[in-house]
C-alpha positions, 0 to 999 in steps of 0.5 A: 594250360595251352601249348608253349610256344618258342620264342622264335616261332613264326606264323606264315600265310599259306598263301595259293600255290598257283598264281591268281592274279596279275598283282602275282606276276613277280611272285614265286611261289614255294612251300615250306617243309617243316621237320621237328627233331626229336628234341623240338628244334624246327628246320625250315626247307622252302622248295620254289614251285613251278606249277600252273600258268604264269601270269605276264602283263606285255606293253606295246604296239601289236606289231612289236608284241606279235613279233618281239622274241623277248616276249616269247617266256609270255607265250606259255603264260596268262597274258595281259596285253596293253596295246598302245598303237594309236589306233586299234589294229585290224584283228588284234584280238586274233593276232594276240591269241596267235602268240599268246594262246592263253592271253586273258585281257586286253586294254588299249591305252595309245600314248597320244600327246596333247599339244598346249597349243589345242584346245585340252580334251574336256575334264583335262586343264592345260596344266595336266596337258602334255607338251609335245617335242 
């Protein structure tokens, strides 16, 4: 005969303690104490953790990531920066280590239109070309 379970029992996933992964970024890890009273009611406490590295993705031209105070929580976090200046500034990878001491990737994606009137990029139809204003 196995253990009898209650019919209020839960099974959680442990899960990892420190953030691994960018997918993680709005994550807030916590753990979970268990005290069994002496009659084998459950009580449940989650405690937040605030150990490790955070993990922050920033978007935007390097100029504005070096500079904008609102990233400044990003200074002390894994950091994964998307540039989208049209043209990839001199030293961004030094200037990003500057302000972001832990930065770990870089991906340069500039925001360039395309026009109907120019002939569309090959692989991309005037249907999925943008209009510039």
């Amino acid at each position: 005969m196995g253990p009898r379970r209650s019919p209020t029992a839960a099974v959680a996933y442990s899960g990892s303690p420190l953030p691994y992964s960018f997918s993680e970024e709005r994550h807030h890890k916590s753990v979970s104490i268990v005290e069994l009273g002496p009659d084998g009611a459950a009580t449940v406490d989650r405690v937040r953790l605030d150990v490790g590295m955070n993990v922050r993705s920033i978007t935007g031209r390097l100029d504005e990531l070096v500079s904008d105070r609102s990233h400044t929580e990003a200074e002390t976090a894994w950091v994964r920066a998307t540039l989208t200046d049209t043209e990839l500034p001199h030293q961004a990878m030094a200037r990003l280590k500057r302000r972001f001491p832990a930065w770990s990737s870089c991906v340069i994606a500039p925001k360039v239109a395309c026009s109907m009137s120019r002939r569309p990029a090959p692989g991309v139809t005037a249907a999925t070309s943008r209009r510039s204003n």
